[in-house]
Rosetta silent file (secondary structure, phi, psi, omega in degrees, C-alpha in Angstrom):
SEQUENCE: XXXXXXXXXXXXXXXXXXXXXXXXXXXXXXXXXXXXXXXXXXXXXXXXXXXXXXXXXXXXXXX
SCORE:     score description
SCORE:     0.000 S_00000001
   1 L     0.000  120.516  177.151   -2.492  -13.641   15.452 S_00000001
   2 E  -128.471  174.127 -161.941   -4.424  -16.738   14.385 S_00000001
   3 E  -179.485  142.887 -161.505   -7.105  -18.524   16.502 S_00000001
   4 E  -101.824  136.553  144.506   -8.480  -22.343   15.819 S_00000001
   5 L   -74.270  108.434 -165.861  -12.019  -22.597   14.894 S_00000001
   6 L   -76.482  158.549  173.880  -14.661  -25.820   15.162 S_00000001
   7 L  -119.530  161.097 -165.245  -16.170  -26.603   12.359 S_00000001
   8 L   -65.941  -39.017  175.778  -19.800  -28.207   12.291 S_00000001
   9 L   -76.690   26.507  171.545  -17.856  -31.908   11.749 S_00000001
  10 L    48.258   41.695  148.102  -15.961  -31.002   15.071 S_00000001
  11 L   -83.632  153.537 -165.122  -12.461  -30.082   12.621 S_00000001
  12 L  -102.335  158.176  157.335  -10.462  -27.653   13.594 S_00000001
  13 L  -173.799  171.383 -166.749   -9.423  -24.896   11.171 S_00000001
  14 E  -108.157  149.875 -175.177   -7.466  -21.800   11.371 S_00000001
  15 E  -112.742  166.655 -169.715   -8.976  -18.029   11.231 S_00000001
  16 E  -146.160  149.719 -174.524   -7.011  -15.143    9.999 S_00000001
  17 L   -80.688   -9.051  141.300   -7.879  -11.713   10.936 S_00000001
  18 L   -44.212  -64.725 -169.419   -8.482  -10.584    7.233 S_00000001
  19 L  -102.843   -6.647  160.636  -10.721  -12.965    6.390 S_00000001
  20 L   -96.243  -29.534 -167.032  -12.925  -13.643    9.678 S_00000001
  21 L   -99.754  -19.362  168.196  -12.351  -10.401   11.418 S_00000001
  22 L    74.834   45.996  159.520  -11.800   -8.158    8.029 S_00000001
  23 E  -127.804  139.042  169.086   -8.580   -6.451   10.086 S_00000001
  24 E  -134.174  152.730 -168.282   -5.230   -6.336    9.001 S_00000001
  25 E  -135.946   77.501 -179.359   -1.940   -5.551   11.007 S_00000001
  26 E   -67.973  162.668  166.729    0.842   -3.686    9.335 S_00000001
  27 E  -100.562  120.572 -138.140    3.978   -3.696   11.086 S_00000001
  28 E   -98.857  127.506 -172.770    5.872   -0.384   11.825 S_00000001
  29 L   -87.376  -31.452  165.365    9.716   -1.138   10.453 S_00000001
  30 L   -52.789  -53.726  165.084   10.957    1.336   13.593 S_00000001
  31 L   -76.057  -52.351  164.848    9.299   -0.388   16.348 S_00000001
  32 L    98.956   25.819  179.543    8.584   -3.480   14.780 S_00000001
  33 E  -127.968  129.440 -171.387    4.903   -2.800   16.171 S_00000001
  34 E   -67.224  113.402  149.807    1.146   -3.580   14.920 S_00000001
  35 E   -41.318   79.583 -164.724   -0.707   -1.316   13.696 S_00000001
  36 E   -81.691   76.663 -157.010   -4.367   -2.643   13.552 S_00000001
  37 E  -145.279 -166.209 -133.884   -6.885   -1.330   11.363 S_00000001
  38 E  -114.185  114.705  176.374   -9.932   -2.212    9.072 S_00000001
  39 L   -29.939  -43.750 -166.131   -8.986   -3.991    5.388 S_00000001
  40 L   -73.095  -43.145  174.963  -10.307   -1.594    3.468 S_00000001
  41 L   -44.452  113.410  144.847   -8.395    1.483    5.516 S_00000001
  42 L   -32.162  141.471 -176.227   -5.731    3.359    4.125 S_00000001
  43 L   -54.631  179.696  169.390   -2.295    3.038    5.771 S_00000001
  44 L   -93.042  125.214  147.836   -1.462    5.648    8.868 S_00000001
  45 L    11.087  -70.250  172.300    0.296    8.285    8.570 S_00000001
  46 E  -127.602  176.068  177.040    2.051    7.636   11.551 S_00000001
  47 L   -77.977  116.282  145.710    2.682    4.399   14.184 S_00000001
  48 L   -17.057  -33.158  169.304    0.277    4.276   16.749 S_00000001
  49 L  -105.845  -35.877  171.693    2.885    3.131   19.118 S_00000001
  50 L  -109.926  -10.500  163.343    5.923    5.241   18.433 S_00000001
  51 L    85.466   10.912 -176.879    4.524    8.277   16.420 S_00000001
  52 L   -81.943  151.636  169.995    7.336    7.750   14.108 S_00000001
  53 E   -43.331  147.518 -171.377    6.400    8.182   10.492 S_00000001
  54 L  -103.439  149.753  145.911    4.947    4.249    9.342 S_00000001
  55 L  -127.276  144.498 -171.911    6.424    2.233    6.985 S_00000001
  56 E   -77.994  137.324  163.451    5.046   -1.355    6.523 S_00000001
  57 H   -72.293  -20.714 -168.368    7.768   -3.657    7.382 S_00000001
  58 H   -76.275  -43.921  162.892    5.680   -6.370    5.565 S_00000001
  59 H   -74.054  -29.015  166.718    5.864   -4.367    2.476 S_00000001
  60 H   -78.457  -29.313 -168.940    9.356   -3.680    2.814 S_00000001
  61 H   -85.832  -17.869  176.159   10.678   -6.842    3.218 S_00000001
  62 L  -105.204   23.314  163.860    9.167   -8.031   -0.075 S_00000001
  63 L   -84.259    0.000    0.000   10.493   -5.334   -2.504 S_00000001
């Protein structure tokens, strides 16, 4: 999810939900569904949307 931002010289610029909102969104490799939670925040246990055990897909794809 990214979302355009003005800048005081009326530029454009892009926000990322790490560094404006201080959220990150792993992605559950069964569902293939986000997971939402606070930077700092340990992963979950389980997916939020399918209860399946999580694995990051995000992390998986780059072992």
């Amino acid at each position: 999810m990214r979302r355009r931002l003005r800048e005081k010289d009326g530029r454009f610029r892009r926000a990322s939900l790490a560094g404006d909102f201080g959220l990150v969104a792993p992605i559950c490799a069964a569902c293939n569904g986000f997971n939402p939670r606070n930077v700092n925040d340990p992963l979950p246990k389980r997916c939020c949307q399918c209860g399946a055990p999580f694995v990051d897909r995000t992390k998986e794809a780059e072992a």
